[in-house]
N, C-alpha and C positions, 0 to 999 in steps of 0.2 A: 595413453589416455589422459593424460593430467603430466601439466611440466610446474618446477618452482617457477613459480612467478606470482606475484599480489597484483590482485585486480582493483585494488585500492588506487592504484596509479592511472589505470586507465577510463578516467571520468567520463569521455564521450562514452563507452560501452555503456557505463553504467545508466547513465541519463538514458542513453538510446533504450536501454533495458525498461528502465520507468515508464518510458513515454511509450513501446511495446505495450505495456502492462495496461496503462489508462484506457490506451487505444481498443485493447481489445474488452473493457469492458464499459465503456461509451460503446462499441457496435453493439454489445450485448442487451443493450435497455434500448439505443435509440431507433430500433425498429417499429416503435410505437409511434400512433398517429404517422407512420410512411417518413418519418425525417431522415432515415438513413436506411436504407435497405435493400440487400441485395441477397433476392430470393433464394438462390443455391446456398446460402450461410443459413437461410431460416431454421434449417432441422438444428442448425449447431450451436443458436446462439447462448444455450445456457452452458454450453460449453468452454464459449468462450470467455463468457466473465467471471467462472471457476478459474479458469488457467492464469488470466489476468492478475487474482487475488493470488494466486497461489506464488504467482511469480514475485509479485508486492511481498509476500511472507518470505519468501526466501531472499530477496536482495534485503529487507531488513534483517535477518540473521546475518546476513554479511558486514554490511553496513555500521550497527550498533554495536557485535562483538570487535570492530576495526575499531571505532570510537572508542569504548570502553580498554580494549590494549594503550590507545595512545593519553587515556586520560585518566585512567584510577588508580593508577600506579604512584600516579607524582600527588606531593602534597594538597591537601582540599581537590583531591581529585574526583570525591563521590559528589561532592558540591558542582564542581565544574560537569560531572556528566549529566544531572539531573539537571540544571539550567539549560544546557545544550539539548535534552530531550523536552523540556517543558518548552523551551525557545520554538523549536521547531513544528510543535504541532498544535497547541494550544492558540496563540492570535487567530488565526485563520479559521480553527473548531470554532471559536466563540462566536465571532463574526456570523459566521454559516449559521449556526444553532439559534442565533436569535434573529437571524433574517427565516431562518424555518419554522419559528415559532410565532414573529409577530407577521410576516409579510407574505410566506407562501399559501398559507391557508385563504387569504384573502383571493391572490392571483391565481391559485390555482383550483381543481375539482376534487386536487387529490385525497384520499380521506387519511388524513390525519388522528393523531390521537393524544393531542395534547392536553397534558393534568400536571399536574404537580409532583405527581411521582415519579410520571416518564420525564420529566426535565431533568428532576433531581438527579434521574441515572444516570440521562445526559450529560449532566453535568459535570461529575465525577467516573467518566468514560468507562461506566457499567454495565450499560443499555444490554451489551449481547450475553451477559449474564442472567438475563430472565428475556427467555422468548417471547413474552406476551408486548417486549418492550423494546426488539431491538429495532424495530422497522416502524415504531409506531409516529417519527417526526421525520427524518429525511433516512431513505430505506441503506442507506450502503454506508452509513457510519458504523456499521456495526463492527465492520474490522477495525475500527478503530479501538474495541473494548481489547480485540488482542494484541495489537501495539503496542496499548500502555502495560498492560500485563508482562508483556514482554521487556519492555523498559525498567519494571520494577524488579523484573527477575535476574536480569543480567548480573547486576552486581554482586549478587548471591553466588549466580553461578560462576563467576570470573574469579570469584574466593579459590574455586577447585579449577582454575587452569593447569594446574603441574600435573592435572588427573583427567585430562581434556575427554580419553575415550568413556571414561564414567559418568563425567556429564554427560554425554550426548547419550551415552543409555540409561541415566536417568529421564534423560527426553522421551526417549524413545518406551520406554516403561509409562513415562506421562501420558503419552498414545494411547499404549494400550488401555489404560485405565480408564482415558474420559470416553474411550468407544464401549466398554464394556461395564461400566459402573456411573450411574447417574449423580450429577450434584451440581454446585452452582458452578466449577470452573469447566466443566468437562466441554460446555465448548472449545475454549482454548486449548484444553491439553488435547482434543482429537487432532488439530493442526498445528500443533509446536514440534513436529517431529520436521513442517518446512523451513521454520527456522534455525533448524540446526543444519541442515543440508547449510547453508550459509554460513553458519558460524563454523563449520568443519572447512570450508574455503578457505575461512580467515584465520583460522588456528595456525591451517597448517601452510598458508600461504603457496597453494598449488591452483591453477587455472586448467580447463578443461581445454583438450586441443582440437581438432579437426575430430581425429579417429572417435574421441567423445560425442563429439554432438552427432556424428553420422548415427553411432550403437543406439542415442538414448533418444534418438531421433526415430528411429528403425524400431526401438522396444514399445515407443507410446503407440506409434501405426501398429504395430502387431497385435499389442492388447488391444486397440479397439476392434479391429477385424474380427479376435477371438469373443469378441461380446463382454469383455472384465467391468468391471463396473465401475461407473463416469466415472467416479471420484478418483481409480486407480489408474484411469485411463489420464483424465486431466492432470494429476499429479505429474505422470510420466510427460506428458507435452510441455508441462513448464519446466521440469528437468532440459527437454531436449532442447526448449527455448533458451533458456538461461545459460546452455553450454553452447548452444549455435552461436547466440550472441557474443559469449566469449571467447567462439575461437576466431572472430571476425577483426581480433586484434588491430592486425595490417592495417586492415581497411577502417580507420577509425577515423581518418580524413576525407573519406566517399560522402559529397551529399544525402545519399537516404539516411548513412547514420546521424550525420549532424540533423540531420531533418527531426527523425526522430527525435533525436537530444533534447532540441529544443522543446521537443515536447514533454521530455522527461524533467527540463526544468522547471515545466509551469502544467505538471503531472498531481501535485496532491492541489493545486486549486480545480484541476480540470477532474480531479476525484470527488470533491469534495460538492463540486453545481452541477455538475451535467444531469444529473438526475432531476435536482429540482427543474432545472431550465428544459429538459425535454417534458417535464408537466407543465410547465407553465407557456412553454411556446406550440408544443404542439397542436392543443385544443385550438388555439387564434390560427391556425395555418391549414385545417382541417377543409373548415368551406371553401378556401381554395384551392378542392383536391391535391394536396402536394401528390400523388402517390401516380398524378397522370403527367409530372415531371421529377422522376426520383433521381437522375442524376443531378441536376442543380439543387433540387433542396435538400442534398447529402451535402453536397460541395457549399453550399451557402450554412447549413444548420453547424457542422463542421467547422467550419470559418467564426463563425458565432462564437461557437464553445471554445475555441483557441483562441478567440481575442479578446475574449472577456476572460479566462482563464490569465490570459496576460497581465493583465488590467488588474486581477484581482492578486498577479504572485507581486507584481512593481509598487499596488497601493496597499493592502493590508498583510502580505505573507511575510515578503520581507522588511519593509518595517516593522512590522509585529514582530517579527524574531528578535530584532536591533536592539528594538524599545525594550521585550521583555527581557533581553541578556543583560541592558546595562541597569534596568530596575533593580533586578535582581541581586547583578554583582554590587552595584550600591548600596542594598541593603547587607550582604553580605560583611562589605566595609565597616557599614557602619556599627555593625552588631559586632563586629572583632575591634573595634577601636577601644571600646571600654577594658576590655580584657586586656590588649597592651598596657593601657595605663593604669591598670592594677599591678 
């Protein structure tokens, strides 16, 4: 079922995996106003942007507890991870969060609910900690409250890696709790049990093989046939996705995956607009019934969201990561300079 091997080394999977993930929750919203739509998915779309996230949760479990092995160990290593985590998600959050604040409400119809408290939350990546607030500016930032949560907690938990099966049922105990007792974090802890399915990849540096993804491929279709409930159903389909992907090893120089890839490169700008952009293009594309030529306005709205998604990883993702690594590390400098010369 599982051989050693780290899938750290295998990047196109990984990309291919992200860009899986975006894709399926872009289908999942942009069946609105007819931009992408292909009726036999209709019943399943909210299905699909479950599995999407879920998969998103788990390749970050993987991901950050990989980061976190290769960087907290060595000297200013909690410095070096928290730059590397701020680098990566923050330029790009800003950008979005104040084109969604000052420019979407304008271009679009969609109802919004900007105040000063819901930015505030925004701001300090809160928002899905009070539901009145997680959808009230751009609707799918919310995962992003468990991201950072996630990023704040790793380092804690990489304290007890010599105790790895304890963490993960502390996790797994986290579960239980935020489904069965209400509070501010219980969002997050009802889905922190997907990030550890990842961080148990990366612990134990084991990759899923064929005979894997066929079982957990075969248990997600079973549970839904027996009627289990979405959430247990979805869970099990990004299991079986995540391991299909991985046993796809070989084949990691086949066009669909590089295809993919690429879209797992330019996957958290194409997270980050598609939602705004199917409100704000949809409505202008309506009186020209898109819905009595749905192949081309899939294939054209599609093309849209990937090339602006481009546009937006080449002009503010990755220079924004650059910019804010060497701010940072500069400041870093400079605040330890005094201290040598003491």
């Amino acid at each position: 079922m599982f051989i050693k091997h780290s899938l750290s080394k295998d990047t196109i999977i990984l990309d291919a995996l992200r860009g899986c993930a975006a894709l399926l929750v872009l289908l999942s919203h942009a069946d609105a106003y007819y931009l992408i739509r292909y009726d036999p998915l209709l019943p399943y779309k909210g299905h699909l942007g479950e599995i999407g996230v879920y998969v998103f949760f788990i390749l970050s479990g993987f991901l950050i507890w990989t980061s976190a092995e290769r960087v907290l160990p060595k000297d200013g290593g909690l410095t070096t991870y928290l730059v590397h985590r701020a680098a990566r998600i923050m330029p790009l959050y800003y950008v979005s969060l104040a084109f969604a604040v000052v420019a979407f409400p304008a271009l679009s119809s969609f109802a919004t609910d900007i105040t000063p408290y819901t930015v505030a939350r925004h701001i300090v990546f809160s928002q899905s900690l009070d539901p009145s607030v997680s959808r009230a500016i751009n609707p799918i930032l919310w995962t992003l409250t468990h991201e950072a949560v996630f990023y704040c907690l790793v380092p804690f938990l990489f304290l007890g890696r010599r105790f790895f099966p304890a963490v993960v049922g502390l996790m797994l105990l986290g579960t239980w709790w935020g489904w069965t007792h209400a509070g501010m974090f219980s969002p997050f802890l009802r889905l922190c049990f997907l990030f550890a399915i990842g961080m148990t990849l990366a612990q134990y540096k084991v990759a899923p093989t064929r005979a894997a993804a066929l079982v957990t491929v075969a248990t997600a279709a079973t549970l839904g046939a027996f009627g289990f409930s979405h959430m247990i159903v979805n869970v099990a389909w990004a299991v079986g996705l995540f391991c299909a992907a991985s046993a796809l090893r070989d084949a990691a120089s086949s066009w669909p995956l590089r295809g993919l890839a690429f879209v797992g490169v330019v996957s958290y700008s194409l997270y980050i607009w598609h939602y705004m952009l199917i409100e704000i293009v949809g409505p202008l594309l309506l009186p020209y019934r898109p819905y009595d030529h749905p192949v081309l306005t899939g294939i054209g709205f599609m093309a849209l969201c990937l090339g602006l998604s481009w546009v937006s990883y080449r002009c503010i993702e990755k220079p924004g990561q650059a910019w804010l690594r060497e701010a940072m590390t500069a400041r870093r400098r400079m605040t330890a300079a005094p201290s040598r010369a003491l």
